[in-house]
N, C-alpha and C positions, 0 to 999 in steps of 0.2 A: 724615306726620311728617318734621320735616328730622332727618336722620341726621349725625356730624359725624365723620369717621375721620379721628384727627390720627398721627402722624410718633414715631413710641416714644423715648426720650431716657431711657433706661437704659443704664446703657454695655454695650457690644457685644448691645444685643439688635434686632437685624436685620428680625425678625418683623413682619406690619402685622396687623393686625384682620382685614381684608375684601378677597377676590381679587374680580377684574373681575367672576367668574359671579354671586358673590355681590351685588354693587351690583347687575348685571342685574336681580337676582331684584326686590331692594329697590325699583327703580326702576318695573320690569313690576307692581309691586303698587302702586304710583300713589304713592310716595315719594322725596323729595327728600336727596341724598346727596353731602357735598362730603368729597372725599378732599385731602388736607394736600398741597402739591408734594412731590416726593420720598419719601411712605409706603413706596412699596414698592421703592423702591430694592434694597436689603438682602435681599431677598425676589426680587432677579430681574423683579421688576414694573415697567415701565415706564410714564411719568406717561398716554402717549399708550392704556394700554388700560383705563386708566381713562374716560378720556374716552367713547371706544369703547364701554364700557359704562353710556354714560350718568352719571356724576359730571361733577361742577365742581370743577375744582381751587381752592384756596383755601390759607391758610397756616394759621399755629397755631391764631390767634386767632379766626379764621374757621371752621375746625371745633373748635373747643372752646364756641364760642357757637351750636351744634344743640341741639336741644331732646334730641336722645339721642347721646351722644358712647360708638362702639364703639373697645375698644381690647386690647391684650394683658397688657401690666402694669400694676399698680399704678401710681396718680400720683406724680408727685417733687415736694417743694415747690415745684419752680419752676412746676408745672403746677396749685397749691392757689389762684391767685387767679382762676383761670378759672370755682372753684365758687361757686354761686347756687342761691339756693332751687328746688327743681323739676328741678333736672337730672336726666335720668335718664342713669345711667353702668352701663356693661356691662363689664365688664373681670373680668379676677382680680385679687383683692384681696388676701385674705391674712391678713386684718385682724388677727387674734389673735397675730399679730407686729409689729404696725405702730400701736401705740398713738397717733401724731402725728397719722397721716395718718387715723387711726377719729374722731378727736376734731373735727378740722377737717372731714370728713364730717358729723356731726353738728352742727356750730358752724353750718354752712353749709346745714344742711335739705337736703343732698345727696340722692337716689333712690338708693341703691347697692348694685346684682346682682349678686354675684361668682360666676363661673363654676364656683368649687372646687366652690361649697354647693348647686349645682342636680345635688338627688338626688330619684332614681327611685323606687318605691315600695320594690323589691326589694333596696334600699340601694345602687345603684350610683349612679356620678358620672358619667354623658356628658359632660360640657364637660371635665371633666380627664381621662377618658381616654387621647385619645390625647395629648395632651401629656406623659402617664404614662407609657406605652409609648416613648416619645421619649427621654425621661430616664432610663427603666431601663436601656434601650439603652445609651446612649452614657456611663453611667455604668459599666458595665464596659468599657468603648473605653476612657476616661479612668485606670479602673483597671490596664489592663492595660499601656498607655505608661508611667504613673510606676512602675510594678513594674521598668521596664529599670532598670539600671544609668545611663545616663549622665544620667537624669532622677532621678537620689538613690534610687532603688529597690532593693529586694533582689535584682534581675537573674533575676527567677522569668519562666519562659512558663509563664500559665496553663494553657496546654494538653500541656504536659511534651510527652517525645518519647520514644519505645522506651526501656525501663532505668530512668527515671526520672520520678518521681512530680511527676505534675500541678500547677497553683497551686491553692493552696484556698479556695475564698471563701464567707463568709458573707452573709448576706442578711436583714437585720431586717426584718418585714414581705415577707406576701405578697401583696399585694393586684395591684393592676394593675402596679406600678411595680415590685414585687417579682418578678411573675410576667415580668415581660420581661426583666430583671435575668438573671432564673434560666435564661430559656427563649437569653439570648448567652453567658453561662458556658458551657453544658453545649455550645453550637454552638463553645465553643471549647476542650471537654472537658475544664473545669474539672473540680474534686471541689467539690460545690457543699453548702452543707447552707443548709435555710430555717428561720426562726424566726419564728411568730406564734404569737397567745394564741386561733384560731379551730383548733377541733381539726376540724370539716368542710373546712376549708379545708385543711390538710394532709393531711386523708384522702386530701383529691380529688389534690392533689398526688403523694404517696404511690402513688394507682392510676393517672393519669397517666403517669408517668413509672419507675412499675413499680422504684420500689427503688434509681433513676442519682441519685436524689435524698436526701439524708439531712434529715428534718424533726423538728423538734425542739420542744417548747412550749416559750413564752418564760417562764423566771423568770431572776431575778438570775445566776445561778448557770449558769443555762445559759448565758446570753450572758457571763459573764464569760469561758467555759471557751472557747466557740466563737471570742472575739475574741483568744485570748492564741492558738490554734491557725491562725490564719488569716493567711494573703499579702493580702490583700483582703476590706474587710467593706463593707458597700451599706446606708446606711439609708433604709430606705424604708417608714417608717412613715407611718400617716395615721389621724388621728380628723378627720372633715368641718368644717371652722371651727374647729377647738382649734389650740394650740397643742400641737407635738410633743409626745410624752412622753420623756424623756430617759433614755434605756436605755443610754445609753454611758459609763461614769462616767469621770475621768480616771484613777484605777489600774486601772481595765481599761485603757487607751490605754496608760496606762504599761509594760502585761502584753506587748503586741504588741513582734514582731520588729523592731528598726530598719532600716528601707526598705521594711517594711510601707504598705498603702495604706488609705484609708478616704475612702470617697465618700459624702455625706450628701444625698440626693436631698431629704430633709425639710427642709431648710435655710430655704426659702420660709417653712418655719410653725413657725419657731426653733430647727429641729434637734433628731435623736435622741443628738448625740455633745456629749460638755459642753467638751471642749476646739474643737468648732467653731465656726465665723464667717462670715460669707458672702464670697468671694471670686468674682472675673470672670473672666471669659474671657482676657483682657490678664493677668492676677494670679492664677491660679485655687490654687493651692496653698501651702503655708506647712508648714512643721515643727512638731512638738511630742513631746518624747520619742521620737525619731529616728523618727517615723512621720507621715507624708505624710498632710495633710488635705488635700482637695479640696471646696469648700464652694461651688461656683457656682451662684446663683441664678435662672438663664435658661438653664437647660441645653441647650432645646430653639432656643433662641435660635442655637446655632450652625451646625443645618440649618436656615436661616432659610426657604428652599425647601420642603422637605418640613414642615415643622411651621406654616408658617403655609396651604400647604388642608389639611393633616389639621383643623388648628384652626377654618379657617374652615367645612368640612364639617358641625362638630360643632356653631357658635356659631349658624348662620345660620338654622334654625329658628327658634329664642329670638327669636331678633333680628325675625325678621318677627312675630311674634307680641307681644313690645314697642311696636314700631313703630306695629302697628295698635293696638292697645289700651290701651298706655302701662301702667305697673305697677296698673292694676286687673286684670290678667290673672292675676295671683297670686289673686286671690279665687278662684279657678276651677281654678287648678291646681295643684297641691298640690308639686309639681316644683319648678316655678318660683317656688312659695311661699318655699321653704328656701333658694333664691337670694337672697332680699334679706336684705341684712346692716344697712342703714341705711336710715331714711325718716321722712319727719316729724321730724327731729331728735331719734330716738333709734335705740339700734340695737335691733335686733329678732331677731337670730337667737342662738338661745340660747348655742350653744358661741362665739359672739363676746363676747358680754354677760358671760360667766362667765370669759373670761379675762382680763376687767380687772373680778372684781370683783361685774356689777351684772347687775340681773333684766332680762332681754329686754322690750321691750314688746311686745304682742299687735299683730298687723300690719295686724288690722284699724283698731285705734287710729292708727296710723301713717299708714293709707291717706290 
């Protein structure tokens, strides 16, 4: 199959699809692979170790015209006239935030795999794992810079010092993005307390972490109390393909300390917080009720180094197993099933279907 990895035109997202080892691989398995001039720039990648690895460089137009075009983010309109019937597109999508860009997928008989929705049998997500782990991360980093003072903050260290008490953060959702969230608080001895609606999952947290942790089941009430008590709150909910659930109301935001912080990791899939918006790297914050929203959509975008091979470690299975087979390999694997969000000109996964609305089709119909 020809492969087409084009040049990401998000603002500030740095990230490419596919490091050199990966083309290797693509190319070693008797596939053709043209990487965009300058992909990997932003990433530390130089055009010359592409080559090295067997790629052809080419420009936009030239790998968007592969019969499988790998990439990191969602397309931008200026990237919608590339689509044609048969494409098969591998990226994160999003979809149940992005109603333009699902429509013109479908308009266009688009193929389209999103990384979120390739789930395991056991419920997990590999392709957004570590991207998740990235974001949890560097969403308390982000939290804990706007908490200064001279960044409009309430001048808290979350890690307090002899005499005086720690910053406190809360954390909606435990999942992957929650749990990394939790696991740089506590390395920087935050007082941390976690909210989810899975009581095994706080269990395990709970025996984990022996007590350093305060876990809470999520009702109204509880997150109302926990956001109005908190220097820093992380949302990092996740239902696979939905759009967020909105747990953040604006008189809870209203509840919160002014120079309070709030990081919405969920942003990508509409946000857990109602006064949030997505913000950039260049722009990443804004006020509202003197509490600091931090809403950036590419978070991992700004280790563009580390998160593009955590990312490509995770994609580049899929991706050979595409490549040879093309999306009849969802017949087979039930994984990779839950990946496709559009085909045949409809969409098929259900929590995308259902957030505008309409009944999934069956994917064999699709195929």
């Amino acid at each position: 199959m020809l492969l087409g990895v084009p040049k990401e035109i998000k603002a500030e997202e740095y990230r490419v699809a596919m490091v050199p080892a990966g083309v290797q691989e693509l190319v070693a398995a008797g596939h053709q692979v043209l990487v965009e001039a300058g992909a990997g720039l932003g990433a530390g990648i130089a055009d010359e170790a592409y080559l090295k690895a067997g790629a052809e460089l080419t420009d936009a137009a030239g790998a968007w015209g592969a019969q499988m075009v790998v990439k990191v983010k969602e397309p931008l309109p200026g990237e919608y006239d590339y689509f044609r019937p048969g494409l098969l597109l591998y990226t994160y999508l999003h979809l149940a935030a992005q109603p333009e860009l699902t429509r013109r997928l479908v308009q266009d008989r688009v193929q389209a795999v999103a990384y979120e929705t390739i789930q395991l049998a056991d419920g997990s997500l590999p392709l957004l794992v570590p991207m998740s782990e990235v974001a949890g991360r560097m969403a308390v980093q982000a939290g804990a810079h706007y908490l200064e003072r001279p960044q409009g903050g309430r001048g808290v260290l979350l890690g307090g010092v002899p005499g005086v008490r720690p910053g406190r953060v809360t954390i909606l959702g435990a999942g992957v993005v929650g749990h990394a969230a939790l696991k740089m608080a506590l390395g920087l001895r935050a007082q941390v307390t976690a909210i989810d609606r899975s009581q095994p999952r706080l269990s395990y947290l709970d025996d984990l972490y022996g007590g350093r942790v305060t876990t809470l089941y999520s009702l109204p009430d509880t997150v109302a109390a926990a956001c109005a008590a908190s220097d820093l709150v992380i949302g990092a909910v996740l239902l696979a393909g939905a759009k967020a659930p909105q747990l953040v109301t604006e008189d809870m935001v209203a509840s919160m300390e002014p120079g309070s912080v709030i990081a919405d990791v969920a942003i990508d899939q509409g946000g857990c917080v109602a006064t949030m918006r997505p913000t950039t790297h260049s722009d990443p914050v804004y006020t509202v009720h003197g509490v600091i929203h931090y809403g950036v959509a590419n978070i991992p975008g700004a280790v563009s180094r580390t998160s593009t091979f955590a990312l490509t470690n995770a994609t580049l299975p899929y991706a050979l197993v595409l490549a040879r087979e093309g999306l009849a390999a969802a017949r087979r694997d039930p994984a990779l099933a839950l990946g496709v969000n559009v085909a045949g000109g409809r969409i098929v996964h259900p929590a995308v279907a259902a957030a505008f609305g309409e009944e999934a089709a069956p994917l064999d119909m699709a195929l």
